[in-house]
N, CA, C and O atoms as CSV, one atom per row, in Angstrom:
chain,resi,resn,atom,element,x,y,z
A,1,UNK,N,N,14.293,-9.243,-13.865
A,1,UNK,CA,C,14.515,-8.055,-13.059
A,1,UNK,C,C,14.474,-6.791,-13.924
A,1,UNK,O,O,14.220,-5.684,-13.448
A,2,UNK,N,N,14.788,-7.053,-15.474
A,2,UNK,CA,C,14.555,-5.817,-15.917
A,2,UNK,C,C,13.417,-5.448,-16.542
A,2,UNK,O,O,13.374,-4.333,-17.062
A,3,UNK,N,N,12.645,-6.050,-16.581
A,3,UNK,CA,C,11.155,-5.886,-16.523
A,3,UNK,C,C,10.298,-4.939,-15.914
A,3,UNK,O,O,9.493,-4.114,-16.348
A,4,UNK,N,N,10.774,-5.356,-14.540
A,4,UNK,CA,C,10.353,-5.069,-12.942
A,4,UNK,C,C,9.690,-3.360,-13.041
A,4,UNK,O,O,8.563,-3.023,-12.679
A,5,UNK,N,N,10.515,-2.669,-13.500
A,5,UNK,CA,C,10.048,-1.216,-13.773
A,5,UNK,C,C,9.114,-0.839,-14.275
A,5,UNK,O,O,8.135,-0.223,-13.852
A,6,UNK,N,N,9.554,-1.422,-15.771
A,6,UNK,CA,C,8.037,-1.222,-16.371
A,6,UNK,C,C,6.909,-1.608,-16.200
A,6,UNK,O,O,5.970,-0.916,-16.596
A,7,UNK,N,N,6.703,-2.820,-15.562
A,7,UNK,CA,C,5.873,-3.553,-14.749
A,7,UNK,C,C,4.771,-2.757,-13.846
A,7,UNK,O,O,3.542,-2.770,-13.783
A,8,UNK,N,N,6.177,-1.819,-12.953
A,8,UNK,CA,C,5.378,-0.699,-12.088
A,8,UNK,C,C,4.855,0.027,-12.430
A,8,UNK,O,O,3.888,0.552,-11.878
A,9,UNK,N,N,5.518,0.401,-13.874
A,9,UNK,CA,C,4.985,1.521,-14.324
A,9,UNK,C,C,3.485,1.336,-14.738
A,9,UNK,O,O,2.497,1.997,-14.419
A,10,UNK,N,N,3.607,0.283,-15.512
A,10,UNK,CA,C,2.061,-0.161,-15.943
A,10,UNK,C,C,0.977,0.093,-15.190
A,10,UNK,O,O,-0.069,0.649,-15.524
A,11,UNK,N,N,1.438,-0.550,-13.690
A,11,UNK,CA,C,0.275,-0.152,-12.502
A,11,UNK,C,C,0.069,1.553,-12.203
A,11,UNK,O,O,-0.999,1.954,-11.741
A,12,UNK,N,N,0.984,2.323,-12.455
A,12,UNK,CA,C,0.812,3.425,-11.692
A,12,UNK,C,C,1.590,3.693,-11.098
A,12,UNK,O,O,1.387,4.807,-10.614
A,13,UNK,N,N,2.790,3.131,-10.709
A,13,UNK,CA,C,3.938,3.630,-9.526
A,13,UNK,C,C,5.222,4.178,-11.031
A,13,UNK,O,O,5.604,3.614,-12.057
A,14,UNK,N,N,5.507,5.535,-10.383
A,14,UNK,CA,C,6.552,6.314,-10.906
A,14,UNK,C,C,7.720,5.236,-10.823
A,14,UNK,O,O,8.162,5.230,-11.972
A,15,UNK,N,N,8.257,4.569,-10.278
A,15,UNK,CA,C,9.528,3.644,-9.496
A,15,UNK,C,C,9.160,2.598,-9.234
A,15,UNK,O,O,8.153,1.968,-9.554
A,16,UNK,N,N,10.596,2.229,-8.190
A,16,UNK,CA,C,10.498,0.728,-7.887
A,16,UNK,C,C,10.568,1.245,-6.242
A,16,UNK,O,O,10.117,0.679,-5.246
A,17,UNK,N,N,11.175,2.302,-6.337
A,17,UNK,CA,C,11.298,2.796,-4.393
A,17,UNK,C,C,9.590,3.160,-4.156
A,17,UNK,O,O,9.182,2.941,-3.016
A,18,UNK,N,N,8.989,3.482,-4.757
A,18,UNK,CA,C,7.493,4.175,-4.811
A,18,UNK,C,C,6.586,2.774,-4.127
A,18,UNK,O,O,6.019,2.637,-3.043
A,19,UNK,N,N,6.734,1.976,-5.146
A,19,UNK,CA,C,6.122,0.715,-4.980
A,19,UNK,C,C,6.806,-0.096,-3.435
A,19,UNK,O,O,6.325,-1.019,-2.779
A,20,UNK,N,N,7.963,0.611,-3.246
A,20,UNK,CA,C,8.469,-0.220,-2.131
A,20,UNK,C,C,8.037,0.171,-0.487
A,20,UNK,O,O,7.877,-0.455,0.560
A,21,UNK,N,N,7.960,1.529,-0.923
A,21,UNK,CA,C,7.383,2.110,0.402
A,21,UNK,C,C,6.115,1.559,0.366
A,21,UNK,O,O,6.102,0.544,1.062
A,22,UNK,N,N,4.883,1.823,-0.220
A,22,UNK,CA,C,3.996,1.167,-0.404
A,22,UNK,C,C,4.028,-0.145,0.038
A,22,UNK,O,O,3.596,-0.097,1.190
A,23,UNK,N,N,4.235,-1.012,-0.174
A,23,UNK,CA,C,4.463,-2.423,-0.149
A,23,UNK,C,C,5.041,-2.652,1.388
A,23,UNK,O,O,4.598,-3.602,2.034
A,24,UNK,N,N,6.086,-1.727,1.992
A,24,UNK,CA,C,6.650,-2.029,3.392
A,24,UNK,C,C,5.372,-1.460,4.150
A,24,UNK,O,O,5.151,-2.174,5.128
A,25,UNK,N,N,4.367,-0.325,4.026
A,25,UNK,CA,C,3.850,0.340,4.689
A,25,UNK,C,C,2.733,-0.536,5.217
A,25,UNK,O,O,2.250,-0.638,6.345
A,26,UNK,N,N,2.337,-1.424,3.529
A,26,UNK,CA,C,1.207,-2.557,3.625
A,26,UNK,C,C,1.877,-3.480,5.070
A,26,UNK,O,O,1.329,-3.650,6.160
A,27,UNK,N,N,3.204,-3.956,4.610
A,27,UNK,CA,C,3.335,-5.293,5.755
A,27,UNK,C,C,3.464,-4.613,6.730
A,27,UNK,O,O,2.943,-5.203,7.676
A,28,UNK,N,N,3.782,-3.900,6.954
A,28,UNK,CA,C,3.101,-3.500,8.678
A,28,UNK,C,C,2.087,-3.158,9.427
A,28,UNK,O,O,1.993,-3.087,10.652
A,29,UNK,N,N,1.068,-2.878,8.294
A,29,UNK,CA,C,-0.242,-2.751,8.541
A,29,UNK,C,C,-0.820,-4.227,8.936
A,29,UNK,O,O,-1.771,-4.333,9.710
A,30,UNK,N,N,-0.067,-5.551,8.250
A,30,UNK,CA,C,-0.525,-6.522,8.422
A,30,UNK,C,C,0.041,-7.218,9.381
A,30,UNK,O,O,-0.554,-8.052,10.064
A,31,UNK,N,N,1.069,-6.955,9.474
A,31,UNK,CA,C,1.934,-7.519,10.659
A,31,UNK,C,C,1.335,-6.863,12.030
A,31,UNK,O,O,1.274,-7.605,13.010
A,32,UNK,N,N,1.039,-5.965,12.111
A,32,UNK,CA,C,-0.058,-5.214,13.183
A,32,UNK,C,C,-1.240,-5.931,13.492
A,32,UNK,O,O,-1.433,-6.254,14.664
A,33,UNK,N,N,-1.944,-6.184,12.736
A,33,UNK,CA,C,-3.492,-6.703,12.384
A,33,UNK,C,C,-3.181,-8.416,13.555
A,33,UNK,O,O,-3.714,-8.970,14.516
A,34,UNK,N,N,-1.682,-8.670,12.394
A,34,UNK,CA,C,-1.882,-10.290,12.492
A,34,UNK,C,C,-1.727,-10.304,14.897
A,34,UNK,O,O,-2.395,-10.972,15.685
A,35,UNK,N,N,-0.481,-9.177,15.218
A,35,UNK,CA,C,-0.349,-9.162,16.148
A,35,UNK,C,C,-1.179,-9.070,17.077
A,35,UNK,O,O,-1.239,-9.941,17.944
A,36,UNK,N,N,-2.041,-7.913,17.073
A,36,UNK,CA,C,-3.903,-7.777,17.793
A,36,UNK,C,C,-4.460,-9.040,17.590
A,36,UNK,O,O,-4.907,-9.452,18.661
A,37,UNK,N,N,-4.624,-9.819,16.692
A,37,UNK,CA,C,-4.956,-10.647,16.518
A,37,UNK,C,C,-5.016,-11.614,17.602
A,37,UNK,O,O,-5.853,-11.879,18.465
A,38,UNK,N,N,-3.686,-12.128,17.239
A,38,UNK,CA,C,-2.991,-13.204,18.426
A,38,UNK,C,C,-2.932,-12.578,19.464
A,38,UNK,O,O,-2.492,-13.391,20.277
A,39,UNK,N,N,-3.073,-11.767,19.897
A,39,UNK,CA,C,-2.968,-11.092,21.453
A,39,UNK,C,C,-4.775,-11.099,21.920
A,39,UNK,O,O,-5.169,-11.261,23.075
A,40,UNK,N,N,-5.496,-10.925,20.946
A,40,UNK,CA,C,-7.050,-11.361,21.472
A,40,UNK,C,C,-7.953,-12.630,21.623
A,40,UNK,O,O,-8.954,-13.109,22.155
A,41,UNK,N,N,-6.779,-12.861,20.688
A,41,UNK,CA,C,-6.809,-14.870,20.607
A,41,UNK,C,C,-6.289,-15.568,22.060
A,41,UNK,O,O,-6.815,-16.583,22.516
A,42,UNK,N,N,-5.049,-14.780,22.778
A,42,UNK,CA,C,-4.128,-15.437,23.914
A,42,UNK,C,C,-5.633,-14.925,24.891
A,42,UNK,O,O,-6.187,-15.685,25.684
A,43,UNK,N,N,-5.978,-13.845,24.677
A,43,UNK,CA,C,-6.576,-12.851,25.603
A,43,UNK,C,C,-8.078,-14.069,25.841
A,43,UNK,O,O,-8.202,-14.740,26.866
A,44,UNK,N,N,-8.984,-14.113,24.768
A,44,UNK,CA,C,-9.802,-15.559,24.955
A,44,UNK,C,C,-9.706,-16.643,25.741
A,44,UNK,O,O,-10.475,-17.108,26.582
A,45,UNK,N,N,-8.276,-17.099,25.208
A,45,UNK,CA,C,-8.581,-18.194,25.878
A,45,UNK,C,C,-8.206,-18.692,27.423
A,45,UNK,O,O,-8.296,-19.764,28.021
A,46,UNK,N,N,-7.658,-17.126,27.813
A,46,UNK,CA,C,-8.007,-16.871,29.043
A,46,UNK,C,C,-9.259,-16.494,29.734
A,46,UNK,O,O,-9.488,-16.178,30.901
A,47,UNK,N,N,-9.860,-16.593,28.889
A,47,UNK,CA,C,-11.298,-15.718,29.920
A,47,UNK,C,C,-12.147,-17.007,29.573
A,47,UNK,O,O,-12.103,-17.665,28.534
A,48,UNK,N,N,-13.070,-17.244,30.893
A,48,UNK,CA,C,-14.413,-17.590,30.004
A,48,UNK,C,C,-15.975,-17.312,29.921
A,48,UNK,O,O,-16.939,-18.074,29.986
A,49,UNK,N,N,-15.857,-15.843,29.742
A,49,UNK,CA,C,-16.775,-15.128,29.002
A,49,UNK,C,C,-16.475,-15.190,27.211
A,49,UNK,O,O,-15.418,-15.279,26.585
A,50,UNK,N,N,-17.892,-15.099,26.760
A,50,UNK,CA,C,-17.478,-15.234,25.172
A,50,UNK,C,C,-16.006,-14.447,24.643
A,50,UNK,O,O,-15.358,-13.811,25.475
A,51,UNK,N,N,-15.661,-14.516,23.589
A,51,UNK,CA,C,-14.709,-14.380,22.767
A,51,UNK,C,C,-15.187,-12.864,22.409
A,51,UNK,O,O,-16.384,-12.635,22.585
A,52,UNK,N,N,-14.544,-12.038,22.028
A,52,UNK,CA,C,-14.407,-10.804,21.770
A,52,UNK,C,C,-14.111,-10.909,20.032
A,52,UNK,O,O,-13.336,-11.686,19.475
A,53,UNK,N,N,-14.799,-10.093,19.534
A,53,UNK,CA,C,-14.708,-9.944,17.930
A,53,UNK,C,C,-13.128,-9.765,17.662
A,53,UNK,O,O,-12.444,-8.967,18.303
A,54,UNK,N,N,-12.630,-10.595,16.647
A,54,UNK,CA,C,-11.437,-9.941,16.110
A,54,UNK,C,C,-11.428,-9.186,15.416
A,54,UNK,O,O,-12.446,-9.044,14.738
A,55,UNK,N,N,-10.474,-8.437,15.234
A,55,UNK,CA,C,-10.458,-6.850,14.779
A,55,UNK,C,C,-10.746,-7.495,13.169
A,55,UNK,O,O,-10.471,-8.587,12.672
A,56,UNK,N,N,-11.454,-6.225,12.611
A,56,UNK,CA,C,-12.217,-6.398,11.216
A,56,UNK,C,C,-11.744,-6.228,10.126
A,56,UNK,O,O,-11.380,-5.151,9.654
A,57,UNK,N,N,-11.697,-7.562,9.491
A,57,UNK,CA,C,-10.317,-7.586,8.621
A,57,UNK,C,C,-10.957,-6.299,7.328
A,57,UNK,O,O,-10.199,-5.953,6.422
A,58,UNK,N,N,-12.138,-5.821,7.415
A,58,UNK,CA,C,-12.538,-5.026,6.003
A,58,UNK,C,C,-11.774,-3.667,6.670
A,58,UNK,O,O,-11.036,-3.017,5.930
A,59,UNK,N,N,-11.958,-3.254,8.059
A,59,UNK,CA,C,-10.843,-2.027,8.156
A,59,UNK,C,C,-9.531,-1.831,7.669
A,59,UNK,O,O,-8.888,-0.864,7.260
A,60,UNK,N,N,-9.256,-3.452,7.892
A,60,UNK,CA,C,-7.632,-3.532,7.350
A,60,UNK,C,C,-7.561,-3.337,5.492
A,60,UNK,O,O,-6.614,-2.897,4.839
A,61,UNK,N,N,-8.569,-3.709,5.111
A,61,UNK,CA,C,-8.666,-3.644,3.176
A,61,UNK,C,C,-8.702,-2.439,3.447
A,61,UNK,O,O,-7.615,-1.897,3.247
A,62,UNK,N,N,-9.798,-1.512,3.967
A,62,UNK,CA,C,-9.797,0.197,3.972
A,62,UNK,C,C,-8.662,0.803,4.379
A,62,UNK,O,O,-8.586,2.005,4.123
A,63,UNK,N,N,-7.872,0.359,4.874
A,63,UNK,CA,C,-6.209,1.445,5.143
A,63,UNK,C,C,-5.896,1.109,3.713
A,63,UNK,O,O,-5.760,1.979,2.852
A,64,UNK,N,N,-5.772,-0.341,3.457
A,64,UNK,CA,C,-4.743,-0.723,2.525
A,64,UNK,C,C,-5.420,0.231,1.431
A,64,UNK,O,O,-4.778,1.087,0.821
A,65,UNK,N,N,-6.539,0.035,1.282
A,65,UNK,CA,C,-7.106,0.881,-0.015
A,65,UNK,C,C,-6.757,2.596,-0.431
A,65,UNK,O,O,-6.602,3.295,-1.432
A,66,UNK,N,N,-6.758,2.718,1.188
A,66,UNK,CA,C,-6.655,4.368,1.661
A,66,UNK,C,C,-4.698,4.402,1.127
A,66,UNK,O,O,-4.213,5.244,0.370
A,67,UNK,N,N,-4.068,3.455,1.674
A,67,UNK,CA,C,-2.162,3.946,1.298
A,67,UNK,C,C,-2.188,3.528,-0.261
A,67,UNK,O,O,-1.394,4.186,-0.933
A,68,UNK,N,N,-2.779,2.774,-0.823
A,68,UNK,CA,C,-2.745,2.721,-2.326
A,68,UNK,C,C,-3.324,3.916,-3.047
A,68,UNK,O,O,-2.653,4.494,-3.903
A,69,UNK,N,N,-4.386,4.256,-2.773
A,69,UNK,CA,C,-5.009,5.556,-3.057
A,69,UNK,C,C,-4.209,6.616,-2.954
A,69,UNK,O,O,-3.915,7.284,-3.946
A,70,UNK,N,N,-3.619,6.980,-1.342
A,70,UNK,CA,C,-2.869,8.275,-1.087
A,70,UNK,C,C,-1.776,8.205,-1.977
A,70,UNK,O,O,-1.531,9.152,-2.725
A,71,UNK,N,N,-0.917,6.907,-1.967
A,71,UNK,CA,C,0.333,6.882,-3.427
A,71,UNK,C,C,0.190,7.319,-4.651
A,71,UNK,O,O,1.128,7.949,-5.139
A,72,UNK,N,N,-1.204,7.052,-5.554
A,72,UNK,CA,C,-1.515,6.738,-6.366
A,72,UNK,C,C,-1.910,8.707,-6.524
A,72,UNK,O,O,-2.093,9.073,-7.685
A,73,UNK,N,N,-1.971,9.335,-5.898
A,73,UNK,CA,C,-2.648,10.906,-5.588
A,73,UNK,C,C,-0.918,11.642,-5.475
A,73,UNK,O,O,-0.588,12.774,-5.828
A,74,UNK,N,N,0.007,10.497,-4.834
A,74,UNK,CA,C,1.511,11.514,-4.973
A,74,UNK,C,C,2.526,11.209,-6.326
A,74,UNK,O,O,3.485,11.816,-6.802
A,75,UNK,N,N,1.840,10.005,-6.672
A,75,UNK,CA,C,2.399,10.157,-7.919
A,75,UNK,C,C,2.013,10.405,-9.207
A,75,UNK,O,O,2.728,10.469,-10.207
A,76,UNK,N,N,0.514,10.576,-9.083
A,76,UNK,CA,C,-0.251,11.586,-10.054
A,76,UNK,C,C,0.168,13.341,-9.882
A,76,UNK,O,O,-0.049,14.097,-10.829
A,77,UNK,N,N,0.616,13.718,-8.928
A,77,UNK,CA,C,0.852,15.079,-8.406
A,77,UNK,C,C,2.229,15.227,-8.910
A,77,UNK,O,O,2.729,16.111,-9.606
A,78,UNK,N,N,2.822,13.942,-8.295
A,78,UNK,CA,C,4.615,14.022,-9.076
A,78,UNK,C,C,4.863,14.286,-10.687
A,78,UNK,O,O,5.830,14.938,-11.081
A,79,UNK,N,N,3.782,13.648,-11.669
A,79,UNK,CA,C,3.555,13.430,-12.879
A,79,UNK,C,C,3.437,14.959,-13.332
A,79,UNK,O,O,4.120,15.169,-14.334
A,80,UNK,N,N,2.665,16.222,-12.802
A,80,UNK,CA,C,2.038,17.049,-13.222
A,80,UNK,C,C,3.426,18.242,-12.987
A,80,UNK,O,O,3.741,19.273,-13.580
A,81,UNK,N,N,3.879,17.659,-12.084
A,81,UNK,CA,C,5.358,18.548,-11.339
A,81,UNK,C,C,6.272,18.446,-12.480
A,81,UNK,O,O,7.022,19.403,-12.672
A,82,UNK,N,N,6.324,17.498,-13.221
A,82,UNK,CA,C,7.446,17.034,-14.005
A,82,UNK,C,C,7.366,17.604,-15.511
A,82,UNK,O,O,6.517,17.235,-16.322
A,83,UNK,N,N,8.528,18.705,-15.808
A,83,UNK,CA,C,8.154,19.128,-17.136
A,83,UNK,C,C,8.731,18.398,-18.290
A,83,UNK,O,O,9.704,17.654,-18.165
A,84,UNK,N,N,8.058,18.640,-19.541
A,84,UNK,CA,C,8.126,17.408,-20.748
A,84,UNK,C,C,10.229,17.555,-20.800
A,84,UNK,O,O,10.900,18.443,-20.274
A,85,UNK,N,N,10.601,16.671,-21.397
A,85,UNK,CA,C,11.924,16.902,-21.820
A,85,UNK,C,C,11.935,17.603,-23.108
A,85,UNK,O,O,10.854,17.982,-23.558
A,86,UNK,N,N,12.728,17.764,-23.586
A,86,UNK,CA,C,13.107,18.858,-25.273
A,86,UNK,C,C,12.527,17.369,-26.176
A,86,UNK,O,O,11.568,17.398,-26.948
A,87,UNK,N,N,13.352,16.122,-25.866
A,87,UNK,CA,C,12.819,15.444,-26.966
A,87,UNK,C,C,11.193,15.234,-27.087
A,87,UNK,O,O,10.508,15.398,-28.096
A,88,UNK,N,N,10.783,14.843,-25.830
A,88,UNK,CA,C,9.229,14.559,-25.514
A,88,UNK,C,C,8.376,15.298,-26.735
A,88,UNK,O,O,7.475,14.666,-27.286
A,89,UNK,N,N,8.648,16.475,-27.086
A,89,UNK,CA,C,8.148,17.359,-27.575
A,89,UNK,C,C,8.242,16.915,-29.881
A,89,UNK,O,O,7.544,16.898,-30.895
A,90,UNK,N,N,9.443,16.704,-29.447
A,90,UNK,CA,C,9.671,15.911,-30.834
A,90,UNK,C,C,8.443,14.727,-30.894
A,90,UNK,O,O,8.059,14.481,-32.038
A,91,UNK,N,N,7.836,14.025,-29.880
A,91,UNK,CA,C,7.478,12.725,-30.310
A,91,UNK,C,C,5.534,13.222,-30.121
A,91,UNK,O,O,4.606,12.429,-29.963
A,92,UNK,N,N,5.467,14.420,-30.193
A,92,UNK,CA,C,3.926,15.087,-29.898
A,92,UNK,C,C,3.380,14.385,-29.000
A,92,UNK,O,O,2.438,13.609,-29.155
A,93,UNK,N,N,4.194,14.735,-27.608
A,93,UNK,CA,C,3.372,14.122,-26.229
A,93,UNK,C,C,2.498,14.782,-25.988
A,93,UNK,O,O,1.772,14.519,-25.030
């Protein structure tokens, strides 16, 4: 667990709350997906005209790509907001 931070940090997330919003924002994007899903699946096998496309799982990679991206743009912005500390300056950041 005490790892865990630096971990994030490695990727790009300022935090562990950063990465968390992220991460909750994802499962509901998927928990959404999975729901349409099964509701066009129930919806099928009521009808019998062909089956209707299920929703396209590459839209669902393109959000996910798009909320990793938009994070990745607020915590590059957060980075630039943030001035050096007194020591920082000692270590020629």
């Amino acid at each position: 667990m005490d790892r865990l931070p630096g971990i994030l940090k490695a990727d790009g997330y300022p935090d562990v709350q950063a990465f968390k919003r992220l991460y909750d924002d994802a499962t509901l994007l998927v928990e959404q997906y999975n729901r349409d899903l099964a509701a066009l699946e129930r919806k099928a096998k009521g009808e019998e005209e062909p089956a209707p496309k299920p929703p396209e799982k590459e839209s669902i990679r393109k959000k996910l790509r798009d909320m990793e991206a938009e994070a990745k743009r607020r915590n590059d912005a957060r980075r630039q907001q943030t001035r050096p500390r007194s020591h920082d300056y000692d270590r020629g950041r």
